[in-house]
mmCIF file as gemmi writes it, N, C-alpha and C atoms, coordinates in Angstrom:
data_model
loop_
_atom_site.group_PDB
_atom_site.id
_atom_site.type_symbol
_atom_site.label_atom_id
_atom_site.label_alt_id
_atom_site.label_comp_id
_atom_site.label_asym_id
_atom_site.label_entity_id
_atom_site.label_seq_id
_atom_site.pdbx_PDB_ins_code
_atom_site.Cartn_x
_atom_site.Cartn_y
_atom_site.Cartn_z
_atom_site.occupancy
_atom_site.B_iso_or_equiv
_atom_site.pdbx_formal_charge
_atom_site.auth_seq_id
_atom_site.auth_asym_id
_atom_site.pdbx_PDB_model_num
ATOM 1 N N . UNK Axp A 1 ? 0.828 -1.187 0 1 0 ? 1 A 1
ATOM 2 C CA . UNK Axp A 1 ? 0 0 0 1 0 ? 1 A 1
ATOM 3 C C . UNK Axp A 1 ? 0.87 1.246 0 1 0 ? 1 A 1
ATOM 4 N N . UNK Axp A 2 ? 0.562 2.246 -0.979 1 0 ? 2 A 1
ATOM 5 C CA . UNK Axp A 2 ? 0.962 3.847 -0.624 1 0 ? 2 A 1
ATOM 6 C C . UNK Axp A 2 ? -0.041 4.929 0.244 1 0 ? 2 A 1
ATOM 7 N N . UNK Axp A 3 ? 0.761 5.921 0.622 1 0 ? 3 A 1
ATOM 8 C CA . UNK Axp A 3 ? -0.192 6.831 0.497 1 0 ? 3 A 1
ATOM 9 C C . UNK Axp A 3 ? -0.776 7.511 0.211 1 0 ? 3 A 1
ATOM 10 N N . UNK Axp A 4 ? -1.709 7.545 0.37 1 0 ? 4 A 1
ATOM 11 C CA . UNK Axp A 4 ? -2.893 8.523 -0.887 1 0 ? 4 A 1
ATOM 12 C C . UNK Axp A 4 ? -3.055 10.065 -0.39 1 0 ? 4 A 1
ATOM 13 N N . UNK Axp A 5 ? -3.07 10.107 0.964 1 0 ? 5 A 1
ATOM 14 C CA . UNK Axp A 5 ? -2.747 11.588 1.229 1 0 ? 5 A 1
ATOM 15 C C . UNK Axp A 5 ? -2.534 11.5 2.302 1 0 ? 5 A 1
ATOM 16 N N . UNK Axp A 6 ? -1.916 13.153 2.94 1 0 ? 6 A 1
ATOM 17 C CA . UNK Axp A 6 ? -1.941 13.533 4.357 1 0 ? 6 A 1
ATOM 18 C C . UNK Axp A 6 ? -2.05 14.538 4.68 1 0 ? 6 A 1
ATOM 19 N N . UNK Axp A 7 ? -2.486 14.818 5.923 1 0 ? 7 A 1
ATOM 20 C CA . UNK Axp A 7 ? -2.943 16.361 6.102 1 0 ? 7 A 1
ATOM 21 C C . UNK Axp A 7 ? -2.828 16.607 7.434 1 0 ? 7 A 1
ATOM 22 N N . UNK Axp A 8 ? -2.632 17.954 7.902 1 0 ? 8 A 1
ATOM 23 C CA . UNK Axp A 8 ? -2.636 17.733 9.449 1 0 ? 8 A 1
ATOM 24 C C . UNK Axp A 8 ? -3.218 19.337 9.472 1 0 ? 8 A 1
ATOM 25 N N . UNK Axp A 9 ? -3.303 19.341 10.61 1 0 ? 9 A 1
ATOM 26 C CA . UNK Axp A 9 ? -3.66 21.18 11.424 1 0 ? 9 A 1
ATOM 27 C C . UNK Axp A 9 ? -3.029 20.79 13.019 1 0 ? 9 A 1
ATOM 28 N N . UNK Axp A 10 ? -2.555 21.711 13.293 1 0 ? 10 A 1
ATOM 29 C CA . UNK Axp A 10 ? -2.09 22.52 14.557 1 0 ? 10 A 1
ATOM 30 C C . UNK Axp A 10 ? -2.862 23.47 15.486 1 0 ? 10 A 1
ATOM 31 N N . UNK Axp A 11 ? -2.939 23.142 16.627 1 0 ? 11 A 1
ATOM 32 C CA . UNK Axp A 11 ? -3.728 24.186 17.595 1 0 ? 11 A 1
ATOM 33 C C . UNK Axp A 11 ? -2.53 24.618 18.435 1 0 ? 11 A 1
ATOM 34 N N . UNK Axp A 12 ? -2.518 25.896 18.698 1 0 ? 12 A 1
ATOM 35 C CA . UNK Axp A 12 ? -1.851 26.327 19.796 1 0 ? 12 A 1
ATOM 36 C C . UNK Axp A 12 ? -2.509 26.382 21.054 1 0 ? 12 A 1
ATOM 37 N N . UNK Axp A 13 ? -2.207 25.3 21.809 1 0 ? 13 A 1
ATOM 38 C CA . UNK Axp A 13 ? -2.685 25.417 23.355 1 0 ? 13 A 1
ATOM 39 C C . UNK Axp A 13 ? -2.439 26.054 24.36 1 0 ? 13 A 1
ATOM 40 N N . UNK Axp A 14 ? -1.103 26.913 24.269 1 0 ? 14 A 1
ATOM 41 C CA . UNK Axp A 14 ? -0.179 27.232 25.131 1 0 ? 14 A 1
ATOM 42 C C . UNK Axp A 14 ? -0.611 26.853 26.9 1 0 ? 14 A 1
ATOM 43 N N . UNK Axp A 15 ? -0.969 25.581 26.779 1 0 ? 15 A 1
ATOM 44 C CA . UNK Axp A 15 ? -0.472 24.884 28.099 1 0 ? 15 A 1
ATOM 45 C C . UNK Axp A 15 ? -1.207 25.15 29.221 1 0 ? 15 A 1
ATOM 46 N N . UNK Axp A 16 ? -2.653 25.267 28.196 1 0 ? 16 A 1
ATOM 47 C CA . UNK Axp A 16 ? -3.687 26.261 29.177 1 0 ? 16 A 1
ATOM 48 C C . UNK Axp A 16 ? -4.861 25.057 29.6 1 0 ? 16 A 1
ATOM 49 N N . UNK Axp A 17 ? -4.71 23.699 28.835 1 0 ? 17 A 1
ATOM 50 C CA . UNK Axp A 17 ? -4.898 22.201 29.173 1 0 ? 17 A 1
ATOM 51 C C . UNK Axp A 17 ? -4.966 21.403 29.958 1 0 ? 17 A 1
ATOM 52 N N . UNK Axp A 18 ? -5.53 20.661 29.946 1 0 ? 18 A 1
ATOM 53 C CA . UNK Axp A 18 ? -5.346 19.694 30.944 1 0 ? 18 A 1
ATOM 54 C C . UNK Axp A 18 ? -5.966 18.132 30.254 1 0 ? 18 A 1
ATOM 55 N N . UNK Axp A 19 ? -6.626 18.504 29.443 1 0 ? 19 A 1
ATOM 56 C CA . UNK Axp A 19 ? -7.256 16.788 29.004 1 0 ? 19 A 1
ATOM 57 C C . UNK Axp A 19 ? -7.99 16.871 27.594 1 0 ? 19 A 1
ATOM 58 N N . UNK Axp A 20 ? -8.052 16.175 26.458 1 0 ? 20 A 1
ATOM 59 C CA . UNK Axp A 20 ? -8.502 16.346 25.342 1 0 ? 20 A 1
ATOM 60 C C . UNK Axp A 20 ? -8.83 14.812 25.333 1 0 ? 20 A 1
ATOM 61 N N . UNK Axp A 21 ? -10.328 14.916 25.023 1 0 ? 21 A 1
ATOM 62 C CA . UNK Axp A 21 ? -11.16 13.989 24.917 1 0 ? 21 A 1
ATOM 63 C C . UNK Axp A 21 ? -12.045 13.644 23.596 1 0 ? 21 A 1
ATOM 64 N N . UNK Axp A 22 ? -12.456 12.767 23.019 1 0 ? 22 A 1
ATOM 65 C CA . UNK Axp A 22 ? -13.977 12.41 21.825 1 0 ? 22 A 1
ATOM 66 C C . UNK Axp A 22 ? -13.475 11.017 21.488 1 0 ? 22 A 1
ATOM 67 N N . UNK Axp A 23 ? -14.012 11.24 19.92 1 0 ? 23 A 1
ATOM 68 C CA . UNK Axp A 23 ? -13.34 10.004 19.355 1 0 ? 23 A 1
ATOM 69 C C . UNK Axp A 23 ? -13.119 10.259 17.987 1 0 ? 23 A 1
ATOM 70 N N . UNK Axp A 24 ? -12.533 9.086 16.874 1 0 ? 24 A 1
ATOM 71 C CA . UNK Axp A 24 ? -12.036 9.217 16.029 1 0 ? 24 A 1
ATOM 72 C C . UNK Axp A 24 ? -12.554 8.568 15.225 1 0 ? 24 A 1
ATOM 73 N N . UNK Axp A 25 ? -12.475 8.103 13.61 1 0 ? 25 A 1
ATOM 74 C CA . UNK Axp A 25 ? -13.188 7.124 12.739 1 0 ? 25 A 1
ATOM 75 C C . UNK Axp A 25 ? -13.652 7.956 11.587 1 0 ? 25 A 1
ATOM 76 N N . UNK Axp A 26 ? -13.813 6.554 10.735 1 0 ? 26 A 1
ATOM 77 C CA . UNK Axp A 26 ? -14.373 7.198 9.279 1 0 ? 26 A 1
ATOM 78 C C . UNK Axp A 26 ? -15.448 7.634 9.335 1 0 ? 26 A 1
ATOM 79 N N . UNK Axp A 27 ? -15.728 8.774 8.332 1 0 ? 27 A 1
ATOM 80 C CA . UNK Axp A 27 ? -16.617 9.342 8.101 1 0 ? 27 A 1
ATOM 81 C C . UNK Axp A 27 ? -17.714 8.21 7.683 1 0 ? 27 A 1
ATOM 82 N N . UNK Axp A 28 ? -19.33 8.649 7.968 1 0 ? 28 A 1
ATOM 83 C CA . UNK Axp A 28 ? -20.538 7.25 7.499 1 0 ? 28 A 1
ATOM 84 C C . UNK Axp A 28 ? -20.589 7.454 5.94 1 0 ? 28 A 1
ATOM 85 N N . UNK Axp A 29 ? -20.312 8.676 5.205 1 0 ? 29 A 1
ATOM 86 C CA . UNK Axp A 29 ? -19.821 9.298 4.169 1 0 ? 29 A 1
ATOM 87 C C . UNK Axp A 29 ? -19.084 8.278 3.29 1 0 ? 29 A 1
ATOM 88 N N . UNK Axp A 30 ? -17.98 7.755 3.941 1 0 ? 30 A 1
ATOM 89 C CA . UNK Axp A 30 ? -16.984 7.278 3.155 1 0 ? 30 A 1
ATOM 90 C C . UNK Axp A 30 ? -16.519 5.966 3.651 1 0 ? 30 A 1
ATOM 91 N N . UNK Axp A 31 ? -18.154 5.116 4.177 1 0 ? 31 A 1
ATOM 92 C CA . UNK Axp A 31 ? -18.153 3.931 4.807 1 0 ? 31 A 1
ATOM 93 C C . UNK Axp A 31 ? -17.363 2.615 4.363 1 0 ? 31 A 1
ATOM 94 N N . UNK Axp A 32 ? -18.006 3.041 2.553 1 0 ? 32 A 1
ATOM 95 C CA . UNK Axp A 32 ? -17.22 1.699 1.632 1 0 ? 32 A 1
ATOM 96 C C . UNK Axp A 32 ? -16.295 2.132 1.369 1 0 ? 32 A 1
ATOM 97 N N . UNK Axp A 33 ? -15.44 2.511 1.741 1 0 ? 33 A 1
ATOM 98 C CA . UNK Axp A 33 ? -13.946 2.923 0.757 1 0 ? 33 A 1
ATOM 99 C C . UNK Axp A 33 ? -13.284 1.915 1.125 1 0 ? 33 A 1
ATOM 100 N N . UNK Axp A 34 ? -12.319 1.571 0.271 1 0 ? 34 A 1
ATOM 101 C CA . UNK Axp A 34 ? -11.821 0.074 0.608 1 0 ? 34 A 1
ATOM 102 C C . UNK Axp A 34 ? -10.278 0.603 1.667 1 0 ? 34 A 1
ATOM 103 N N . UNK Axp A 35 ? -9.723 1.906 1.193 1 0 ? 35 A 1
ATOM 104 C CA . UNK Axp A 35 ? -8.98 3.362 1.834 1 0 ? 35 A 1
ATOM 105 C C . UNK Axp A 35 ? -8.933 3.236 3.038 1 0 ? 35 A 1
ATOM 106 N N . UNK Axp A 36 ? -8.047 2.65 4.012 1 0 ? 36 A 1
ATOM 107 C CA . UNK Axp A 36 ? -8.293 2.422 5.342 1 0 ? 36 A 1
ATOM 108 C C . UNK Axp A 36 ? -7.326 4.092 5.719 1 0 ? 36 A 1
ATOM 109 N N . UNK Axp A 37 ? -7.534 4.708 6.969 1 0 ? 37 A 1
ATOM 110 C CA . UNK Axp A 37 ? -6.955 5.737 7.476 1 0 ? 37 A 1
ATOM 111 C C . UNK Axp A 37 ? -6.428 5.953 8.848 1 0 ? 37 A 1
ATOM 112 N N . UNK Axp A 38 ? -5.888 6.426 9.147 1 0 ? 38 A 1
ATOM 113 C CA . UNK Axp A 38 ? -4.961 6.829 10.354 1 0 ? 38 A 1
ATOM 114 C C . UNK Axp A 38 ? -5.239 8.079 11.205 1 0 ? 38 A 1
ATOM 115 N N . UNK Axp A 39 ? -4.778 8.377 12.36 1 0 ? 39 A 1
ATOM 116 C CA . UNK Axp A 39 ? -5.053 10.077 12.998 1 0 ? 39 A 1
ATOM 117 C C . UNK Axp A 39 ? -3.621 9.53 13.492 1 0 ? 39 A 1
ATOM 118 N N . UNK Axp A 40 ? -3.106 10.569 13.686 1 0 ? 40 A 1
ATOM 119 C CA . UNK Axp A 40 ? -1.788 10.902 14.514 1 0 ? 40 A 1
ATOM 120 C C . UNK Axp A 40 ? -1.926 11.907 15.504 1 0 ? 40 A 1
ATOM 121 N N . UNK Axp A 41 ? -1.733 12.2 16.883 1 0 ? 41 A 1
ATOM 122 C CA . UNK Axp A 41 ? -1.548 13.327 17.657 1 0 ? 41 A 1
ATOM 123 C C . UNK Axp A 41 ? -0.681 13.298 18.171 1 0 ? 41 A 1
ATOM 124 N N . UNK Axp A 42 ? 0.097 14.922 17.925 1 0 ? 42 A 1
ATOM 125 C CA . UNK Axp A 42 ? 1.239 14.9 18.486 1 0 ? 42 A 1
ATOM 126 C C . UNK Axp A 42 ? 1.721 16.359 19.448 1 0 ? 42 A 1
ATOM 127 N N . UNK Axp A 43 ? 1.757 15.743 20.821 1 0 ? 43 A 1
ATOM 128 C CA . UNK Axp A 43 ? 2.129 17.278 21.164 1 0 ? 43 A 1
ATOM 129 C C . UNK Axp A 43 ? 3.55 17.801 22.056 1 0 ? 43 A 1
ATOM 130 N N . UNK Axp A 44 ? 3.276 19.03 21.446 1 0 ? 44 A 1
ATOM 131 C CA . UNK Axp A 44 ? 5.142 19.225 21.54 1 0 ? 44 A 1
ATOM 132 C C . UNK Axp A 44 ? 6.132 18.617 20.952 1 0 ? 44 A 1
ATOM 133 N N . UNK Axp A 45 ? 5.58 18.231 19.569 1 0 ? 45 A 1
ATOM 134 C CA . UNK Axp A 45 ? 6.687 17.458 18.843 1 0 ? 45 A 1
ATOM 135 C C . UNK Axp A 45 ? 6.726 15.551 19.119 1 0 ? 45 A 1
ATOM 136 N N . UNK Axp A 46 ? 6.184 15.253 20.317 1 0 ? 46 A 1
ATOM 137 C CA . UNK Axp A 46 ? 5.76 13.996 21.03 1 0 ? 46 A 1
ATOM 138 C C . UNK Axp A 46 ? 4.562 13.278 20.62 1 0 ? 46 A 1
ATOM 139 N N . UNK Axp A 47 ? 4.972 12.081 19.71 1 0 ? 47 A 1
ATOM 140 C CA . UNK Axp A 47 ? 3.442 11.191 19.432 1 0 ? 47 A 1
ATOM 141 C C . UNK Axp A 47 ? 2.861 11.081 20.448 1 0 ? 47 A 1
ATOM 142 N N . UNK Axp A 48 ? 1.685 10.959 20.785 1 0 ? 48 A 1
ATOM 143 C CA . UNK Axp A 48 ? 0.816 10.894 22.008 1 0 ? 48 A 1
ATOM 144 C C . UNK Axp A 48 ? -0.289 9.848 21.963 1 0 ? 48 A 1
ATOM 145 N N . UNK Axp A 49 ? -0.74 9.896 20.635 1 0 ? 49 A 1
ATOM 146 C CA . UNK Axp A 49 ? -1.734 8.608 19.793 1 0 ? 49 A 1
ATOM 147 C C . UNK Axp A 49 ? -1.724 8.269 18.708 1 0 ? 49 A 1
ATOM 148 N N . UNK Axp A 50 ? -1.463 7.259 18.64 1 0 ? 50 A 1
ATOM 149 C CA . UNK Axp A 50 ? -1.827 6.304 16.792 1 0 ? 50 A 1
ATOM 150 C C . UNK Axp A 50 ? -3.096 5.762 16.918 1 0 ? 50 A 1
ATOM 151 N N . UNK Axp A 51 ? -3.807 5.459 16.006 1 0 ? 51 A 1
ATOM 152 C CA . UNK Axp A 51 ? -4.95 5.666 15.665 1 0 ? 51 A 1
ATOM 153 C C . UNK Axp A 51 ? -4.995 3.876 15.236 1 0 ? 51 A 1
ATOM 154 N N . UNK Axp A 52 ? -4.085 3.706 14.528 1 0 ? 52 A 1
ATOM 155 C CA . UNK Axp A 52 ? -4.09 2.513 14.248 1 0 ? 52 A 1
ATOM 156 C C . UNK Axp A 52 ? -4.924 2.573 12.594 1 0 ? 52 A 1
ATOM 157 N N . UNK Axp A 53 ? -4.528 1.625 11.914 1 0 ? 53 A 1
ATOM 158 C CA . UNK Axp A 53 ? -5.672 1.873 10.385 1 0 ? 53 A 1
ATOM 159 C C . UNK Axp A 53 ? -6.755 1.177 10.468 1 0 ? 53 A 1
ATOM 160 N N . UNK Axp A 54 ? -7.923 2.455 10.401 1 0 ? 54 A 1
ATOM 161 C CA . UNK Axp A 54 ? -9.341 2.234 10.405 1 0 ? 54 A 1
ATOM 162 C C . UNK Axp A 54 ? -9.976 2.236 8.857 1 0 ? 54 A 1
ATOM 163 N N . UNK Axp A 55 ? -11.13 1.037 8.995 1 0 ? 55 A 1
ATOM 164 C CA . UNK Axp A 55 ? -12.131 1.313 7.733 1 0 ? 55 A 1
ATOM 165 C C . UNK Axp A 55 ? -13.468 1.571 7.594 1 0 ? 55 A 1
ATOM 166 N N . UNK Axp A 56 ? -13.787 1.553 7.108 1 0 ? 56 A 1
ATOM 167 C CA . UNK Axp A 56 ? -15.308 2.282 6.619 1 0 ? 56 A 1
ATOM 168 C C . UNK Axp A 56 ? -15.873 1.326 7.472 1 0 ? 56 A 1
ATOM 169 N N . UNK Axp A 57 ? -16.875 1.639 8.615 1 0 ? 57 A 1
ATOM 170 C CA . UNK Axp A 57 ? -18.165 0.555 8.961 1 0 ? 57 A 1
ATOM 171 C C . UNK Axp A 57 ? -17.791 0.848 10.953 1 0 ? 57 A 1
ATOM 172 N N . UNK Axp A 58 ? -15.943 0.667 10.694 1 0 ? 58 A 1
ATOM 173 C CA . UNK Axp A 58 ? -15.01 0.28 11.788 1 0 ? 58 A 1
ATOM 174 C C . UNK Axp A 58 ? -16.318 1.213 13.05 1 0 ? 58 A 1
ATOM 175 N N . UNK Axp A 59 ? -16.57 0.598 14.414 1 0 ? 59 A 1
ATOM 176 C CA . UNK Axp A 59 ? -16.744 1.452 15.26 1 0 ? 59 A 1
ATOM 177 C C . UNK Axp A 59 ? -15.456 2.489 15.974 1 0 ? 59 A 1
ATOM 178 N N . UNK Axp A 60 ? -15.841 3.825 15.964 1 0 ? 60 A 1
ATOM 179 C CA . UNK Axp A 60 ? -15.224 5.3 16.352 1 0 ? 60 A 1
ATOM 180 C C . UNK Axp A 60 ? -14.67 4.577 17.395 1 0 ? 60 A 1
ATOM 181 N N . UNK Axp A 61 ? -13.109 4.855 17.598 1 0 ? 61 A 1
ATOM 182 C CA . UNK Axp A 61 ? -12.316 4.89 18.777 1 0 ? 61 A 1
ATOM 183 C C . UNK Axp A 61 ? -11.774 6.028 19.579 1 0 ? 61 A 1
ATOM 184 N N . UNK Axp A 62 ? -12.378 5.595 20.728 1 0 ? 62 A 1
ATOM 185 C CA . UNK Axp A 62 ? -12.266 6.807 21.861 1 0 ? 62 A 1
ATOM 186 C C . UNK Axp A 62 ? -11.041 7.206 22.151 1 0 ? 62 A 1
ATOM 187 N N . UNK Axp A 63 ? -10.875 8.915 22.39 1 0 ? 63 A 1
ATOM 188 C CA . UNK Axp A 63 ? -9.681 9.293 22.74 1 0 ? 63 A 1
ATOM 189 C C . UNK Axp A 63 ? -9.317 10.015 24.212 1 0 ? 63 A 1
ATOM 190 N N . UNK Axp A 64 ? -8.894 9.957 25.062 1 0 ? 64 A 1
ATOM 191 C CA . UNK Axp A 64 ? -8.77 10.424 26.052 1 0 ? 64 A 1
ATOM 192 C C . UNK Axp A 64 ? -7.18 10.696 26.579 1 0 ? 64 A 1
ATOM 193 N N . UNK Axp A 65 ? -6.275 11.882 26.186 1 0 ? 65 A 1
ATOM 194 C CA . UNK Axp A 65 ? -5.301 12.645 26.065 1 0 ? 65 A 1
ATOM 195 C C . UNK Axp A 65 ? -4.737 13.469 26.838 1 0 ? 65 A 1
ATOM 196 N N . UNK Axp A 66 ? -3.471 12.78 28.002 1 0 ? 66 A 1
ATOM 197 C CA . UNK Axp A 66 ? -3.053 14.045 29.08 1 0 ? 66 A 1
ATOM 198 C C . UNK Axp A 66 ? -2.687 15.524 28.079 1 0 ? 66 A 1
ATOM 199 N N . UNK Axp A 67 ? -2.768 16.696 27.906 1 0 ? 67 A 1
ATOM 200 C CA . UNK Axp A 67 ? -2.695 17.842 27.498 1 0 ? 67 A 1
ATOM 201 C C . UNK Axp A 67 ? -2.27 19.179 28.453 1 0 ? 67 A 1
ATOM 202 N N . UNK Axp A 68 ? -1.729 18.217 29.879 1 0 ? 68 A 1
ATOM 203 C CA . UNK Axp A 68 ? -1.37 19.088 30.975 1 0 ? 68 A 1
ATOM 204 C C . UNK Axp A 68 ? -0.11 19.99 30.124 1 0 ? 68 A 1
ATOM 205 N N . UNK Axp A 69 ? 0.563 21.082 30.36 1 0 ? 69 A 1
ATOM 206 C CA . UNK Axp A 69 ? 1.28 21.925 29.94 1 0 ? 69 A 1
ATOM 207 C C . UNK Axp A 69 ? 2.101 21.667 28.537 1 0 ? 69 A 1
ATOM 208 N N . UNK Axp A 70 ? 1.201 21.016 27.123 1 0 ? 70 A 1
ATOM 209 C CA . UNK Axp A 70 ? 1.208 21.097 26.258 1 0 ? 70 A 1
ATOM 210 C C . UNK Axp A 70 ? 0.467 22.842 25.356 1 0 ? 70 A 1
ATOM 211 N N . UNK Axp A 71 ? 2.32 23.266 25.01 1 0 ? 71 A 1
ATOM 212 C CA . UNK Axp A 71 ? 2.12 24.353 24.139 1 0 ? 71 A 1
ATOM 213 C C . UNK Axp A 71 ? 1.119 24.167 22.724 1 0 ? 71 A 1
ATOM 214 N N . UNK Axp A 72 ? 1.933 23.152 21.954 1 0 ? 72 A 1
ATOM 215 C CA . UNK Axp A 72 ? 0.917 23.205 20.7 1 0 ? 72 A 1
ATOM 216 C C . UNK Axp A 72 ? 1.03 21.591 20.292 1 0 ? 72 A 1
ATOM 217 N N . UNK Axp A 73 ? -0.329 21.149 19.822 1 0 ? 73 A 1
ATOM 218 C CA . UNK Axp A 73 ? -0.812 20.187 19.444 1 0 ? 73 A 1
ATOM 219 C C . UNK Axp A 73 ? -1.334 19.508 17.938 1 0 ? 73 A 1
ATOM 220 N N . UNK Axp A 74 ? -0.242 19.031 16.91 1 0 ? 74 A 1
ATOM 221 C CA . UNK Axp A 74 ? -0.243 18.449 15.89 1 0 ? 74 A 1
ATOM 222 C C . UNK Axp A 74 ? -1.6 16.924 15.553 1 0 ? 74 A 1
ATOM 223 N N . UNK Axp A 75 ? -2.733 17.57 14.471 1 0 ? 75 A 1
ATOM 224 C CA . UNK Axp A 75 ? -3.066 16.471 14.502 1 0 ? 75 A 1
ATOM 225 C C . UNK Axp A 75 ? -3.219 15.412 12.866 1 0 ? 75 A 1
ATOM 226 N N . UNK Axp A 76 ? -2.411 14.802 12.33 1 0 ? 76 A 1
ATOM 227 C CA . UNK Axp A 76 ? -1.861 14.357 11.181 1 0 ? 76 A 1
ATOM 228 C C . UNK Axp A 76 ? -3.306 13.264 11.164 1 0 ? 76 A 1
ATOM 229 N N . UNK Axp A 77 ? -3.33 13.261 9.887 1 0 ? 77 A 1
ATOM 230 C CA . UNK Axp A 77 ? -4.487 12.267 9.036 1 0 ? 77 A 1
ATOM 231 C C . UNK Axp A 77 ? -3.915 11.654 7.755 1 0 ? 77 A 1
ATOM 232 N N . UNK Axp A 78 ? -3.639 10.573 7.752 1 0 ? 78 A 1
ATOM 233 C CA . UNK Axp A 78 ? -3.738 10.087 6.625 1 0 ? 78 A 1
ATOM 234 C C . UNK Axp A 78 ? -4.362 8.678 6.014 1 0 ? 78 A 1
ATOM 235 N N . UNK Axp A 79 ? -4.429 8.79 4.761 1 0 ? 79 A 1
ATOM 236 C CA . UNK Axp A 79 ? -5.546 8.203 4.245 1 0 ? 79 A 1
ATOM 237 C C . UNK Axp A 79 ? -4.491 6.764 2.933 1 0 ? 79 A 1
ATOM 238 N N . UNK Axp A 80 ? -4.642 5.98 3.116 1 0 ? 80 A 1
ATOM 239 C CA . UNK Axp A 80 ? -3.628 4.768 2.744 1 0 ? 80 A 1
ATOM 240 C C . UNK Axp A 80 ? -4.001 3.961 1.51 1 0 ? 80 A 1
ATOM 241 N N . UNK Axp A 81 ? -3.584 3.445 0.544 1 0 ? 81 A 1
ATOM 242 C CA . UNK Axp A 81 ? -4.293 2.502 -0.235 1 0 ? 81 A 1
ATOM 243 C C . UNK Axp A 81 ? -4.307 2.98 -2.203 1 0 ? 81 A 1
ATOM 244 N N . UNK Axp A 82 ? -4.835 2.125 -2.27 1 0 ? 82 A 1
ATOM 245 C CA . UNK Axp A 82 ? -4.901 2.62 -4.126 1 0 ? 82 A 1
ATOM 246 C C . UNK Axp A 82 ? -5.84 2.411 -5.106 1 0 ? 82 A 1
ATOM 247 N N . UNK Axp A 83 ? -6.969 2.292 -4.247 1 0 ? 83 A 1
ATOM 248 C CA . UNK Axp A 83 ? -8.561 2.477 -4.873 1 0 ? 83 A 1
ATOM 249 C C . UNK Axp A 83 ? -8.902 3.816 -4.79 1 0 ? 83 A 1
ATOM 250 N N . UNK Axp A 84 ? -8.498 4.591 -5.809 1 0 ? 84 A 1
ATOM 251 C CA . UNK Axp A 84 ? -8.887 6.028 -6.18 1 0 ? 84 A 1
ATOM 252 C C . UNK Axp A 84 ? -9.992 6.437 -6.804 1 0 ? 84 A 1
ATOM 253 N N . UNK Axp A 85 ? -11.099 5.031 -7.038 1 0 ? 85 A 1
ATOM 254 C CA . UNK Axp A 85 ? -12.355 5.531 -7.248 1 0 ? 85 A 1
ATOM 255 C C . UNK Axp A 85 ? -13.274 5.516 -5.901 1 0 ? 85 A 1
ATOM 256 N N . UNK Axp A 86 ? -12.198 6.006 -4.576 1 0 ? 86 A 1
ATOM 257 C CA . UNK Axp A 86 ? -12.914 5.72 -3.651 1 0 ? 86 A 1
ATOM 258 C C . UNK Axp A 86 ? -12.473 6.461 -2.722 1 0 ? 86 A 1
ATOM 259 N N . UNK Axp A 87 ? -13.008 7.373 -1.838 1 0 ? 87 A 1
ATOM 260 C CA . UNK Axp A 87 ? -12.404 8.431 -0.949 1 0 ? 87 A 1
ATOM 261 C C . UNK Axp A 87 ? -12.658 7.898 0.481 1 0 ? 87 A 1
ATOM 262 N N . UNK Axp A 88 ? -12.124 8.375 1.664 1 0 ? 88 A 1
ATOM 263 C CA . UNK Axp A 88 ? -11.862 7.897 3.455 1 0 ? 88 A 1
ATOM 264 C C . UNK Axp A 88 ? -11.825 9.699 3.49 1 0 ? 88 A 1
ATOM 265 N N . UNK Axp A 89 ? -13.065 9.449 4.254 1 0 ? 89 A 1
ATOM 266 C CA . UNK Axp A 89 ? -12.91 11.248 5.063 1 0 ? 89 A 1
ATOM 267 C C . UNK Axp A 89 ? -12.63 9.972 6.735 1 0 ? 89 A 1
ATOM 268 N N . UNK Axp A 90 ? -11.982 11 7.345 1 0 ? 90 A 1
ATOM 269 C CA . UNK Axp A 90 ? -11.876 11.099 8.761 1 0 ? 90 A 1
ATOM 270 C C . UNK Axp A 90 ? -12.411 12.081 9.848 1 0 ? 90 A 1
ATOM 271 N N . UNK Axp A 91 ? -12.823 11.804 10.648 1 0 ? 91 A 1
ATOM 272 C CA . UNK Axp A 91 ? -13.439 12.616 12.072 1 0 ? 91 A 1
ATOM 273 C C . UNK Axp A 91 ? -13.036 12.643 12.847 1 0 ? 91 A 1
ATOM 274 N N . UNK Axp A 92 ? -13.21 13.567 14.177 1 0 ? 92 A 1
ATOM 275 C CA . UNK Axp A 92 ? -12.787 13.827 14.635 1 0 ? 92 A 1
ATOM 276 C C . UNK Axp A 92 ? -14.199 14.437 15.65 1 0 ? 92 A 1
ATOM 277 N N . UNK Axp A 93 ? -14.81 13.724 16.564 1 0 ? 93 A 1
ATOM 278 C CA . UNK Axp A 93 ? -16.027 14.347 16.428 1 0 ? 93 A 1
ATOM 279 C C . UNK Axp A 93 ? -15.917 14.287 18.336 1 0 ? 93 A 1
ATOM 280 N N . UNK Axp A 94 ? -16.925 14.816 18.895 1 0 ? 94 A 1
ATOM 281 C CA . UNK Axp A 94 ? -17.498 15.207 20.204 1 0 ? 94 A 1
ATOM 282 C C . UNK Axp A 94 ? -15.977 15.403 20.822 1 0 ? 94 A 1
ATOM 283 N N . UNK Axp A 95 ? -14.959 16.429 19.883 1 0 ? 95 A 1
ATOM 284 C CA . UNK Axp A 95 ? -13.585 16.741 20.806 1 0 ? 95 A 1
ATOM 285 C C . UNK Axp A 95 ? -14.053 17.956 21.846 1 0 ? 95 A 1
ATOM 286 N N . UNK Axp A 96 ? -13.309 17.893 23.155 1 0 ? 96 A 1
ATOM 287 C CA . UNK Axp A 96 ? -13.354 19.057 24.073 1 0 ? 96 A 1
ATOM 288 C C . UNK Axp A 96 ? -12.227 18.665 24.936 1 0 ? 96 A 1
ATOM 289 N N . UNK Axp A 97 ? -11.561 20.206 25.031 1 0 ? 97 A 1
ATOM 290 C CA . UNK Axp A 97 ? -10.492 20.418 25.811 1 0 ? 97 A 1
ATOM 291 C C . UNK Axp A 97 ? -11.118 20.677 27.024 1 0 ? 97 A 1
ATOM 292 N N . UNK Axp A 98 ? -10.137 20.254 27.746 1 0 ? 98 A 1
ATOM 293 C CA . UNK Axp A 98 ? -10.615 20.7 29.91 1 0 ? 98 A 1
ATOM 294 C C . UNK Axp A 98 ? -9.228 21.15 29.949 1 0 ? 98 A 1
């Protein structure tokens, strides 16, 4: 398998944190894609979670994230495979910082 894409965004927390919580998984959107996908979080430069490769149907895996005096927080997506008549959105859904 290659990869088909990647993408990330950055939050600046400046360390004002304490816990980052939801869960993760394919979009219901992009259930059949044969396209399995990944989340990466990384903070302060420090992996913190792999996601492991998820597919379309997969039940959402919960995230629950120390974020105590984390400045800024990397979160990488990528999407794996070589059925290009077929797209993997990823989520990221019921997140909240404490």
């Amino acid at each position: 398998m290659s990869n088909k894409g990647l993408g990330s965004i950055e939050y600046n927390l400046n360390g004002k944190y304490k816990k980052l919580t939801g869960y993760v998984g394919i979009d219901d959107h992009s259930k059949d894609s044969a396209n399995p996908g990944t989340v990466k979080f990384i903070a302060d430069g420090k992996e913190v979670y792999y996601s492991s490769e998820m597919l379309g149907g997969d039940l959402p895996k919960e995230i629950n994230l120390d974020m105590s005096g984390v400045l800024k927080l990397r979160i990488e997506f990528t999407i794996i495979g070589e059925d290009y008549k077929s797209s993997t959105m990823i989520d990221i859904v019921e997140a909240k910082l404490f």
